[in-house]
N, C-alpha and C positions, 0 to 999 in steps of 0.2 A: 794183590788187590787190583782189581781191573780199571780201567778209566772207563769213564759213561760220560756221555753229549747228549744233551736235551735239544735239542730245538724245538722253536715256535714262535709267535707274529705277538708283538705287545703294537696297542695302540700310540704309545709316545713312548719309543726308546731311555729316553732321562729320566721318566718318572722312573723306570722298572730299573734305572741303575743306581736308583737312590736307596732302593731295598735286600743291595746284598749283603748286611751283616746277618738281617731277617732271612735270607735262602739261607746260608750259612747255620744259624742259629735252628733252624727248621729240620736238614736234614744231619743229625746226629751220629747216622752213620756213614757218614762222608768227610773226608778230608780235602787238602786241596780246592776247594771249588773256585772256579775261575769265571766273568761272566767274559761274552763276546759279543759284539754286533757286527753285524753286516757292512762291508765296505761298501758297500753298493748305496750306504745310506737308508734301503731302505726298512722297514719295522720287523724283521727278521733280524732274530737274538737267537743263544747258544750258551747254553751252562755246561763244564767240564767239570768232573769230578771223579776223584779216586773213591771206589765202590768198597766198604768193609762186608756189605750186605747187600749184592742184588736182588734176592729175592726180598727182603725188607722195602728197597728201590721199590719195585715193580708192584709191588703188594700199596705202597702209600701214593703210586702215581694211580693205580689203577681205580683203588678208594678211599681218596684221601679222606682224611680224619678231619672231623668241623676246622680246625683251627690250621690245618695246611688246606684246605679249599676257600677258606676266607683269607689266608696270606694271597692267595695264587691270584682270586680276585682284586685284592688290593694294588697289587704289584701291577696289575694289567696283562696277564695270560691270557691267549688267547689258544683255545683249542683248534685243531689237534695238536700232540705232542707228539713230537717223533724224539725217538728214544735208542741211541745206540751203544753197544758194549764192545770193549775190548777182546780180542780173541786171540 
């Protein structure tokens, strides 16, 4: 099972760490999820996650489904995603 790293820029780092039972809960085919933020302090975050299904991943980042594009809003995403896989 591969690990995957999301990154991208949330507007207030605390709100978007208030929502990770919701990331969690969101992606099904993932274990382990971990969030991260930036030592630097600043609005750069980082999700870690072990992958049962990358192309499931890649397929829900790409068009997420009404109810993962309204979590991602809620949480404070801010695009782009940059998106990395284990090799």
């Amino acid at each position: 099972m591969p690990k995957v790293v999301i990154t991208h820029a949330v507007p207030d780092v605390e709100h978007w760490l208030k929502f990770k039972a919701e990331r969690v809960a969101l992606l099904p085919f993932a274990t382990g999820v971990t969030d991260h933020v930036a030592l630097d302090g600043s609005k750069s975050v980082a999700v870690t996650l072990d992958v049962q299904d990358v192309a499931a991943l890649q397929a829900a980042l790409t068009s997420p489904s009404p109810e993962l594009a309204a979590a991602m809003e809620r949480h404070g995403v801010l695009p782009p995603l940059a998106v990395y896989v284990e090799k």
